[in-house]
N, C-alpha and C positions, 0 to 999 in steps of 0.2 A: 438436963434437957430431956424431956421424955420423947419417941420415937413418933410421934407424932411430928413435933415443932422441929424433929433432925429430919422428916421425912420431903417437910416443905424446904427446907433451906437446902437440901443436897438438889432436892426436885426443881426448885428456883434457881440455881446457879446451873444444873445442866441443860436445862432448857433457855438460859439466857437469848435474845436473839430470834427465837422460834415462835413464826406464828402459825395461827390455823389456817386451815387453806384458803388463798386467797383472799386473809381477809387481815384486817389491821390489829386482831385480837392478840394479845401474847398466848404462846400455847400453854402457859404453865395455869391457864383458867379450869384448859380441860382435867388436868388430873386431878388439881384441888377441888372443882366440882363432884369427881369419880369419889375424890376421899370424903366430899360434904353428904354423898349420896349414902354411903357404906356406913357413915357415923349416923347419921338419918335412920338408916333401918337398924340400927344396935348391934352392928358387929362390932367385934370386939379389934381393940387398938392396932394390933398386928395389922390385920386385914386393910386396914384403915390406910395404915402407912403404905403397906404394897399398894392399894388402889394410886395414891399419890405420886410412887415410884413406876407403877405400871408400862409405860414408854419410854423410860428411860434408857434401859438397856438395847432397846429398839431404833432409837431415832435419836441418842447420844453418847458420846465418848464415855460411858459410864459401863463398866462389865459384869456379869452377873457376882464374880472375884468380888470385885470392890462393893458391890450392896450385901453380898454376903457379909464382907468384915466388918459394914458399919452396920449393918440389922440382923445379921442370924441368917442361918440356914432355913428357916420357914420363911421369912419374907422373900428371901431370895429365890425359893423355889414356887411361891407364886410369881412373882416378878419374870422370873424366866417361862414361867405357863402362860400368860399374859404377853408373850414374845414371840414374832414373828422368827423362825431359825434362818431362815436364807434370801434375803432379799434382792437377791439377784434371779431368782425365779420369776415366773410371771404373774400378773394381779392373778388369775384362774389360781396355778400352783398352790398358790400362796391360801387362797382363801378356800382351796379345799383341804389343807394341809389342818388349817385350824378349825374347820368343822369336824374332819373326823376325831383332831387331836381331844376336843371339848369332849366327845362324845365319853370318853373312859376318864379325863380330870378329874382332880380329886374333888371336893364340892367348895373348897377354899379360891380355885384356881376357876371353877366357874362364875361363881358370886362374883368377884372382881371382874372377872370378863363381860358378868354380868353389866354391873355395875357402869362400867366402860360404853358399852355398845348402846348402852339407856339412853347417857348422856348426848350420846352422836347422833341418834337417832329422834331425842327431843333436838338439838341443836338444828339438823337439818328440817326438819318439820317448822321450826319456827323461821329458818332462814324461808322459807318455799313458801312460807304464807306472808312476810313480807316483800322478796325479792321476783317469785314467779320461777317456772321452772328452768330459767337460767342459772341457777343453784348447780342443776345436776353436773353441766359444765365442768366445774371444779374438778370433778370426779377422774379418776382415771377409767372406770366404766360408765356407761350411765344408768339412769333408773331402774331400768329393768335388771339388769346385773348388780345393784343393788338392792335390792326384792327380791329377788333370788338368793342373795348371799343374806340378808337378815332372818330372811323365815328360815333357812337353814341353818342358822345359828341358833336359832329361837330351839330348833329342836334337838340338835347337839348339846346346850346348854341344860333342857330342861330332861334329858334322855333317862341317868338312873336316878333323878330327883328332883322336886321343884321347891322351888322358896317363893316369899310375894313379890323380889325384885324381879321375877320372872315374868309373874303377871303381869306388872307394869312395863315389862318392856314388850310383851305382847302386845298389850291398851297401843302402846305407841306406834308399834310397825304399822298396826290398821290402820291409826290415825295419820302414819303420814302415805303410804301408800294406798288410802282409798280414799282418801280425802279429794284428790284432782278428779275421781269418778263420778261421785257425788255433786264437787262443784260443777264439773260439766253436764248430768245431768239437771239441777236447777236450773243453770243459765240457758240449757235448750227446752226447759220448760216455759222461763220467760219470754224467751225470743217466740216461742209459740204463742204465748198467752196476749202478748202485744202485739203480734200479726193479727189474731184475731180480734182485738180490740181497735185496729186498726181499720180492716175491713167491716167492723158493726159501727 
């Protein structure tokens, strides 16, 4: 079995159960997605597999021990780069802890994180142009606190080097954090443009 197809069956049983927030999705979409992303841009299998396992160690009974013994000391120690250490801290804590962490990562441990944050950040952008901005909701912060914590990721991650999954998760923060600026610019352009058409 190559580490690929052991990275989905250990990732599918500990994520049994787990869905994304709020919603009806199984969560084991998100990391397969992260590993569909990382094989997409031609990283090579390792990588592939930590994207997969990514949250695991985070958000399931699985320890950095046990991904070590079934993948190596490299998966493992992206796997654990890609980890929150204390979650019993606060959302702030927490999310300044992994901007500064990113910032000195090795560039294995950013990619993936990279790779990750892509995902979430197309994910939520698409929920928001379907559902409206009850999306944020969901959030333990809202919008704003999340714009805040991606553009600062954005730069932590791309600090002593950049790759193209970099750019593309730029393309995205824009797209989904100035997208509602925009739409509410056209739509008070309409509303004007029908007043006045209303009045001639």
């Amino acid at each position: 079995m190559d580490i690929i197809e052991k990275a989905l069956q250990i990732a599918s049983m500990a994520h049994e159960g787990q869905y994304r927030k709020n919603t009806k999705i199984p969560y084991i979409a998100h990391p397969v997605a992260v590993g569909m992303i990382l094989q997409k841009a031609g990283y090579r299998e390792e990588m592939i597999a930590a994207g997969i396992l990514h949250d695991t160690v985070e958000d399931t009974d699985l320890t950095l021990e046990d991904i070590e013994r079934e993948f190596g000391k490299e998966i493992a120690m992206i796997v654990g780069g890609c980890s929150e250490p204390d979650k019993s801290l606060s959302w702030e804590e927490r999310k300044e802890h992994t901007i500064e962490f990113l910032k000195t990562a090795s560039e294995e441990i950013r990619v993936v994180a990279c790779a990750d944050k892509l995902h979430n950040v197309r994910s939520i952008r698409k929920d928001v142009e379907q559902c409206g901005e009850e999306v944020w909701s969901r959030f333990k912060r809202g919008r704003d606190k999340q714009d805040w914590y991606y553009r600062k990721l954005l730069k932590s991650i791309g600090h002593s080097s950049t790759f193209p999954l970099l750019e593309e998760l730029e393309m995205e923060i824009e797209r989904l954090f100035k997208r509602d600026k925009f739409s509410y610019y056209e739509n008070e352009f309409l509303v004007i443009r029908n007043s006045r058409s209303e009045k001639g």
